[in-house]
C-alpha positions in Angstrom: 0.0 0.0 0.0 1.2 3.3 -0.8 1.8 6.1 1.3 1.1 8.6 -1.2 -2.6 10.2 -0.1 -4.0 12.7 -2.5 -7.6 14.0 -2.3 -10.5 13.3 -4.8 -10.5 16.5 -5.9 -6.2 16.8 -6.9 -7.0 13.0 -8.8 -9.8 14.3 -10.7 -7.0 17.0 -11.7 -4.3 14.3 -12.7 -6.8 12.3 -14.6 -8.1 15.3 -16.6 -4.7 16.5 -17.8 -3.7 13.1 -18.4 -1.7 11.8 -15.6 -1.5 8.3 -13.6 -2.6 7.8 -10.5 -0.6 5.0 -10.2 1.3 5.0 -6.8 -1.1 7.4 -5.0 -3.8 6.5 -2.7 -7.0 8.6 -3.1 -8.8 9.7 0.2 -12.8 9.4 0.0 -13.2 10.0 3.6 -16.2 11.6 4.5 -16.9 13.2 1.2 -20.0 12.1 -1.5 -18.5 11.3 -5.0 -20.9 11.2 -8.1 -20.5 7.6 -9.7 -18.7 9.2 -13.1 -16.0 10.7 -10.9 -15.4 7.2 -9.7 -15.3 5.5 -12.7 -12.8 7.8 -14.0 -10.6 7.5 -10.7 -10.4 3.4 -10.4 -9.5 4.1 -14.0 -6.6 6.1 -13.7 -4.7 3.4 -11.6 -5.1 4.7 -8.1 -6.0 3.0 -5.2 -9.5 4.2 -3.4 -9.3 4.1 0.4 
């Protein structure tokens, strides 16, 4: 497990200008996400905690 936690909204970012979230560890703690943000998040490789 990585120790690289970024926020929904900085991988939405990285995903729109085309980068990978491989290696980081998105943080969906306490926060409602609209099903087409998380589509595009488990695409973009990072890990959903």
């Amino acid at each position: 497990m990585t120790n690289n936690k970024i926020s929904v909204a900085e991988a939405l970012k990285k995903i729109e200008s085309g980068q990978s979230l491989e290696g980081f560890s998105i943080d969906f703690d306490h926060i409602k996400v609209e099903a087409l943000h998380v589509m595009k998040l488990s695409k973009g490789g990072g890990t959903c905690t």
